[in-house]
N, C-alpha and C positions, 0 to 999 in steps of 0.2 A: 492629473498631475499632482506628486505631492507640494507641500506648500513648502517654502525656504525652513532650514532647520536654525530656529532662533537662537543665535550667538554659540551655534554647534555648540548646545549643549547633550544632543541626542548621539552626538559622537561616540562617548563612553556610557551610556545609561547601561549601568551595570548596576549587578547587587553588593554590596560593598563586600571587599574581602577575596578571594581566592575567586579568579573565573575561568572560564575553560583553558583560557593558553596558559595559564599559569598551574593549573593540574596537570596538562600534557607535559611540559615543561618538566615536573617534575619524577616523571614518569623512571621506567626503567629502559624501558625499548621506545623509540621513537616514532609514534604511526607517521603517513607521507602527509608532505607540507603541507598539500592543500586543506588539510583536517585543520589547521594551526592557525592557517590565514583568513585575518577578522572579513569578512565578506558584508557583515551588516548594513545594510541600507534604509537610513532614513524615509519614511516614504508619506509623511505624515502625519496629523492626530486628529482629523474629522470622525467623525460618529459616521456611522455603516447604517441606514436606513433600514428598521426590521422590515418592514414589507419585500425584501428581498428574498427570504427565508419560505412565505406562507402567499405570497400574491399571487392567484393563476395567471396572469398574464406575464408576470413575470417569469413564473415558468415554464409559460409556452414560450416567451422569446430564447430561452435557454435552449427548449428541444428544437427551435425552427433555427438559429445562428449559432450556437456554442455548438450544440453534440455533434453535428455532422462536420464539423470542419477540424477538428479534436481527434488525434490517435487514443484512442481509448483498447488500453489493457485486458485484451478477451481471454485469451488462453495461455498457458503454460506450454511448452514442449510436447513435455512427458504425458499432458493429458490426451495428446493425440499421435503416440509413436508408431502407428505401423498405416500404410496405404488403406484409405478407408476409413480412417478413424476419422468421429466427427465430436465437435462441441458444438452449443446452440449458445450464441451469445444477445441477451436483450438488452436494450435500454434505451429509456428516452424516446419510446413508438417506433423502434427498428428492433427486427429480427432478425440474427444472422446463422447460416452455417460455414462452421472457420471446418475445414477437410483435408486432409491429409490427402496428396495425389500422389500417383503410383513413383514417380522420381522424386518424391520428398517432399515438392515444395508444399503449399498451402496456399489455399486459396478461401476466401468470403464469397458466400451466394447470399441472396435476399431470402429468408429463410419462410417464402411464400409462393404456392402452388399459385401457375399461373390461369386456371382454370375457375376458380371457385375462390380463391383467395385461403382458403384454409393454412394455418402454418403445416409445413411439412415434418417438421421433428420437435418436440419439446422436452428431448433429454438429451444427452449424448452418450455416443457408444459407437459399433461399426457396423456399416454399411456397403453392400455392393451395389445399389442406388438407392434413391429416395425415392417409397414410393408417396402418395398423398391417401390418406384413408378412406377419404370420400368419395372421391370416384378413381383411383388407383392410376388418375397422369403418373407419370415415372420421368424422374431423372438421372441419369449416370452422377457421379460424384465428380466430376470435371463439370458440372453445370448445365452438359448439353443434352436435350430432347433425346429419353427412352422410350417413349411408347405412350400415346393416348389409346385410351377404348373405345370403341368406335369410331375407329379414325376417318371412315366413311363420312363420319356428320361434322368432321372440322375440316374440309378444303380448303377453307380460306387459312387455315395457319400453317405456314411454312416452318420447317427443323429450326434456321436460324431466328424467328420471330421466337421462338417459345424456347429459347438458351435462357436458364436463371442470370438474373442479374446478378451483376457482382461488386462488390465492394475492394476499396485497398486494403490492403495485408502488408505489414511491413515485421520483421525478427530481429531482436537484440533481446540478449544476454537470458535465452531461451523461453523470454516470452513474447507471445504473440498478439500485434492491434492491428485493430483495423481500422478506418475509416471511413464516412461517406464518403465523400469529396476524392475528387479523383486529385485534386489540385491542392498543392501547398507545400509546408516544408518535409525534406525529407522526414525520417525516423529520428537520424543521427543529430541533423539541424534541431528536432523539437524538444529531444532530451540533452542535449547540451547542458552542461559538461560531463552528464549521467555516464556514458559509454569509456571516457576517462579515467573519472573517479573508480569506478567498479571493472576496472580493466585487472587489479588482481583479487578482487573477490570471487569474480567469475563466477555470477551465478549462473551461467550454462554449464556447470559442473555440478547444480545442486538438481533434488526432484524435490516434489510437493512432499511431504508426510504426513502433515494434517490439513485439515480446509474446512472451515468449517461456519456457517453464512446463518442467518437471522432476519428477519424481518423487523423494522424501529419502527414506531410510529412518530415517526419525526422528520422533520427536511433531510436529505442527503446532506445536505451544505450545515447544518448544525451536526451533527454525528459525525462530518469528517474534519470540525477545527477541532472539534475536542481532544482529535489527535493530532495536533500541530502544533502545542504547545503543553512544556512541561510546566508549569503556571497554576494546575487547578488539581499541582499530585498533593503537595501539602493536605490542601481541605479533603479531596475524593480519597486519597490512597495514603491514610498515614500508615501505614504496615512498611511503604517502600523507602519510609523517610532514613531509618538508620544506615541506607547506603546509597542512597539518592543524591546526586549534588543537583537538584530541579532548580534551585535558582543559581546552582552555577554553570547554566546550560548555554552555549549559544549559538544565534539565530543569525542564519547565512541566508540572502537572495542570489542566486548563483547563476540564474537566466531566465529568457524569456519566459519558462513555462516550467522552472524548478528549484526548489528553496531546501533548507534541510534546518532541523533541530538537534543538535548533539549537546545529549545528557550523561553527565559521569555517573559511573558506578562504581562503588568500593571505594566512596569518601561519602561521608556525614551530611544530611543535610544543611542550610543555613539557620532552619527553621527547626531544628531542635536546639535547643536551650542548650546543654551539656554537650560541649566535645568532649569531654576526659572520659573516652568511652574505651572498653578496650579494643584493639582493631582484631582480637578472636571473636568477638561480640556480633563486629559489623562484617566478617565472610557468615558468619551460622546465619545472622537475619536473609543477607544477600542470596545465600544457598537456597534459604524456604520461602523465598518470595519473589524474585525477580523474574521468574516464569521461563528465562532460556537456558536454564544453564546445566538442565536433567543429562542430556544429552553431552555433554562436555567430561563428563565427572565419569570415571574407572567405574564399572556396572559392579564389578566383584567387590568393590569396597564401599565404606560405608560416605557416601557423599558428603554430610554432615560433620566428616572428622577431616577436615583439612588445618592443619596445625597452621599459623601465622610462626613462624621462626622471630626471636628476641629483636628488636631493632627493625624490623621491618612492616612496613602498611601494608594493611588489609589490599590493600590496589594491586600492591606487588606482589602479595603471593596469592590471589587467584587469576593472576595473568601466568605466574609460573603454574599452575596448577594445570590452568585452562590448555599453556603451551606442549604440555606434557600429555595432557589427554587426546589432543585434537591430532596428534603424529599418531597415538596408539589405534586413535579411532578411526583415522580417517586417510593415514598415512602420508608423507610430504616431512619438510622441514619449517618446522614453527617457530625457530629460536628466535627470530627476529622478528616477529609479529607482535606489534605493539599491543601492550595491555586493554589499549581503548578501541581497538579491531578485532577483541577479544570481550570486552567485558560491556560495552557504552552501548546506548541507544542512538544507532544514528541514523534517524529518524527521517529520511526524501521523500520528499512529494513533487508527482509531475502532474502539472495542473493537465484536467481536473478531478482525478480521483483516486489514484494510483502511488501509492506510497510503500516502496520497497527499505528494508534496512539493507544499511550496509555492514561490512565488517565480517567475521570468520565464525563468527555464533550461528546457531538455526537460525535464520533470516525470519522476519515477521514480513509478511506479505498483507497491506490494507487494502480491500478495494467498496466502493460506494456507487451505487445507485440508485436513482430514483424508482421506486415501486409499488404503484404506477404513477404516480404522481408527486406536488409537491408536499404532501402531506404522509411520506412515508417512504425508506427506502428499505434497500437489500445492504448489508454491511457483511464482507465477508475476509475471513483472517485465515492466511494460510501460513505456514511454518514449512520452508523448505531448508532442505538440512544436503551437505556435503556428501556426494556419493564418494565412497573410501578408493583412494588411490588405484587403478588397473581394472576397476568394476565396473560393466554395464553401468547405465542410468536406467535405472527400472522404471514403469510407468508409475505415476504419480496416482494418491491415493485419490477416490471418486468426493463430491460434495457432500458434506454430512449439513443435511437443513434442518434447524431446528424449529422444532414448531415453534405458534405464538405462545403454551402452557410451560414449556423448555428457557432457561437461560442458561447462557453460555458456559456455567458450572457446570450444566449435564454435560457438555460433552467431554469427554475423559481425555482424549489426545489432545487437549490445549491444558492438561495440567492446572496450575496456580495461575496460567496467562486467563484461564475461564474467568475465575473472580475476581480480576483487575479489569476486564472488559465487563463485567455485570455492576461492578461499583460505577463505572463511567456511563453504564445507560441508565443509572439511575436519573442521572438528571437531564438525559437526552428527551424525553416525552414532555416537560415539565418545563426547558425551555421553550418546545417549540407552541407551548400553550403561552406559558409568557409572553415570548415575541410578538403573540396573535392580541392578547390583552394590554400591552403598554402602553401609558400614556403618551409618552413620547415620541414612542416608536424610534429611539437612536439604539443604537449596539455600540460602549463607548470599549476604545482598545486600549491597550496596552503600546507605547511607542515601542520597545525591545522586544518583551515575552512573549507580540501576539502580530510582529509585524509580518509574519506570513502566511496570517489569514488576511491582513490589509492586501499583502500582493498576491493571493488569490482573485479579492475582490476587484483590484483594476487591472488584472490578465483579462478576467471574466467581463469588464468594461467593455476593454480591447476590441472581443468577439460580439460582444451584444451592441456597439457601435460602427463596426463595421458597413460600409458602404455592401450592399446587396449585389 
């Protein structure tokens, strides 16, 4: 429970000066209300116990009560569009196969041969069954018993005993979770208000383009606040500061299991000294560094020369800029598409790992898992972009893994987002040494800029106290 908010003064903890309703406000096109409406919920200022980060048992309690009862973020669409298609999804000591079946739907198997225990696939691709490599049990991609060898020597197993088990599968806004637990809220009930808000972003209209995954040597749960708050761009990322409004960002809890951070783009930081900049200054920085906006900008011209017209911010004209390209690119009518649906970081997270952007830019796609343990995960970033008006959705591009001698600058389809994600893992290894070395062992927070890693923390309570 959070504790009373002392003489509400946690009400407006803001950074003095211009804050997000007050930039939208002065916007040129209006994004929808609910971007506008302060949602911020005090939730407390106790210290976060590090042992929660590095303690095996604490991350066994996570794999035995949090992950199976948790819709967690397996697949994309597009990574599995024709009958047959399969992905292999791991985490947390479960293996799954999410399978495309011949009427579309999809479906989750235990992604374990019932004979020997061997996993059955440890990539994804397509299949007319699965066979097991070991000794070649076979199963159809509906789950059900193909064929044992020497079926003489197993009498006692009957077709229905040896059906793969299955997991839940639920689909919104063309991606796909699953769950253990047969039991709980729906999809719709767990992303609340998620399916609302992104009703006209509609990312079932976009495919993957890039994806591209790494191994940290660090907790999952350290590596995924660092994305939950814009709070640590000043110090890690001063390159983003000339169009950054990082502390003029704010922090919505919006339900049970999803929170959002929205940071402006195309206004000044608070944290540079000089506004009297000019605002041609602050579109040339924003163009070479903010990592989405390659894709936005006319290919036959030169991206770098977007003129700012006399009397107008930088905000408004590459929201005109952006409105202009996104019709040529992608076809539709943009005129009314607000500059911050257009240009901001709006930043969701659906607990526990799952962090889609919103808005009309190439979407950044987060996902986090533990691998294998609490002392290391998978961290992987995909970029799904707007399939152009009347076109197929083509299948989505395959996982580019980077080794551990590789950082996320090698990989070329993340652009300048590479070296904004390599400056942030710099101090991802180095906290979670910290946390393990602290004298005190508190993690203290931030009452505003970090209170939705606090409501990570007691969603995460929630499930880890749950009655069994």
């Amino acid at each position: 429970m959070a504790e009373a908010d002392p003489k509400g003064r946690f009400e407006r903890a803001r950074c003095p000066g211009p804050g997000w309703e007050d930039i939208l406000a002065a916007d040129e096109i209006q994004p929808p209300a609910f971007m506008a409406q302060d949602r911020y919920e005090y939730l407390g200022s106790q210290a976060i116990d590090a042992s929660r980060y590095y303690d095996p048992e604490f991350f066994r309690a996570e794999c035995e009560k949090m992950w199976p009862a948790v819709w967690q973020f397996a697949a994309r669409e597009e990574d599995l569009p024709e009958p047959g298609d399969y992905v292999t999804y791991d985490n947390a000591g479960r293996s799954y196969l999410i399978v495309r079946q011949n009427d579309g739907t999809i479906r989750a198997f235990h992604n374990v041969c019932l004979h020997r225990g061997r996993k059955l696939k440890t990539d994804c691709g397509s299949a007319e069954k699965f066979v097991c490599p070991f000794h070649a049990f076979a199963w159809n991609t509906d789950g059900s018993l193909n064929s044992i060898p020497c079926r003489w020597d197993f009498g006692h197993l009957s077709d229905d005993k040896m059906n793969l088990p299955e997991a839940s599968v639920a689909r919104w806004g063309g991606y796909v979770f699953v769950r253990e637990s047969g039991d709980g809220p729906s999809i719709e009930e767990f992303l609340k208000p998620l399916p609302e808000f992104f009703e006209k972003w509609r990312h079932e209209d976009c495919t993957t383009v890039a994806w591209v995954g790494k191994v940290v040597n660090a907790n999952w749960k350290v590596v995924m606040e660092a994305f939950m708050e814009s709070y640590h761009a000043y110090a890690t990322h001063p390159q983003l500061m000339p169009f950054t409004g990082d502390a003029n960002a704010a922090y919505h809890v919006l339900g049970d299991h999803v929170n959002v951070n929205y940071t402006p783009f195309g206004t000044v930081s608070p944290h540079v000294q000089s506004h009297e900049l000019p605002e041609q200054w602050i579109v040339d920085e924003f163009v070479k560094y903010n990592g989405r906006s390659a894709d936005n900008y006319d290919p036959e011209k030169d991206a770098f020369n977007i003129a700012v017209p006399e009397g107008v911010s930088a905000r408004r004209a590459l929201g005109r800029a952006m409105r202009a390209s996104s019709e040529r690119t992608f076809g539709g009518d943009y005129s009314q598409v607000s500059e911050s649906e257009l240009l901001d970081a709006l930043v969701y997270n659906v607990f526990p790992n799952f962090a889609p952007w919103g808005g009309f830019m190439p979407n950044i796609v987060y996902r986090w898992r533990p691998w294998p343990d609490e002392n290391a995960c998978l961290m992987e970033v995909r970029v799904l972009a707007r399939v152009p008006e009347g076109q197929p959705r083509p299948a989505g591009v395959p996982l580019h893994m980077l080794s551990d001698d590789e950082s996320w600058s090698d990989a070329p389809e993340l652009g300048v987002l590479g070296d904004v994600v390599d400056q942030d893992m710099e101090n991802m290894e180095l906290c979670h040494e910290g946390l393990k070395a602290s004298k005190n062992q508190r993690v203290e927070l931030g009452d505003y800029q970090e209170v939705r890693i606090r409501h990570f923390h007691q969603v995460l309570d929630r499930y880890l106290n749950a009655a069994n």
